[in-house]
N, C-alpha and C positions, 0 to 999 in steps of 0.2 A: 504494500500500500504506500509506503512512504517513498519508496526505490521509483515508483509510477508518478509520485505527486514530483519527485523533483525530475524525472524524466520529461515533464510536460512544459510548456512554454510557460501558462499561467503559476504554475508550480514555481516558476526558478524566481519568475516576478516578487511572486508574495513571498517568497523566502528573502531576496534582497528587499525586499520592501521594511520584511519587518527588523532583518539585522542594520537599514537604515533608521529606523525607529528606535530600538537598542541603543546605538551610538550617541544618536541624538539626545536621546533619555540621560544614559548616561555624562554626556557633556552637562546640562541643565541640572543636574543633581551635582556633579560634581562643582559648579562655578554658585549653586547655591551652598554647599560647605565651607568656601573660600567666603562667602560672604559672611557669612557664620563665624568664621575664624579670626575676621576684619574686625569684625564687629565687638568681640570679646577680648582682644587685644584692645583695640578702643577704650573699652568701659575702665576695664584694666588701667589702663592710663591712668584716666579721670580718676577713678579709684584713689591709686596711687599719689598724685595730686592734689586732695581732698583733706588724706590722712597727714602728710605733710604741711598743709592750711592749718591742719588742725593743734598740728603740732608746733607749728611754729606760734599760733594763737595763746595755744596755754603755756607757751614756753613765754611771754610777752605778758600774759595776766600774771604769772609764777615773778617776775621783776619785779612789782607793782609794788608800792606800799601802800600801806593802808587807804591813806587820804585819795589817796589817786582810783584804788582799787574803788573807791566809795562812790568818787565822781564819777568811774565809767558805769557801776553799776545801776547810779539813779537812770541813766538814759534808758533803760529798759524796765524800771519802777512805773507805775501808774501814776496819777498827778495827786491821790488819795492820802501815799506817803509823805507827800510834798507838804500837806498842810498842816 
């Protein structure tokens, strides 16, 4: 059965047809992993970048004295403490 399906002309068609399909599949799957891969390196980045913000932040509050620690902390007090 299969030996007659590729002996035939539409037989050899659809078999190229679908190991064109294959390929193609494959390409599209593969350049969606690289995108995949871009994108989590990316984040990664940002990440990394964030933690460093973060770090370099409490490392800049950890300096501070009191007085100073006080003034930057009212700018995020409500104006309730104020009074």
């Amino acid at each position: 059965m299969i030996a007659w399906f590729f002996a035939t002309r539409a037989g050899r068609y659809i078999a190229a047809g679908g190991a064109f399909v294959l390929v193609v599949a494959g390409f599209v799957l593969k350049l969606l992993a690289i995108g995949r891969a871009q994108e989590r390196a990316a984040q990664a980045h940002e990440n990394e970048v964030a933690a460093q913000d973060r770090k370099d932040l409490e490392n800049e509050i950890d300096a501070l004295g009191p007085a100073d620690l006080d003034r930057r902390a009212s700018r995020w007090l409500s104006d309730a403490r104020r009074r």
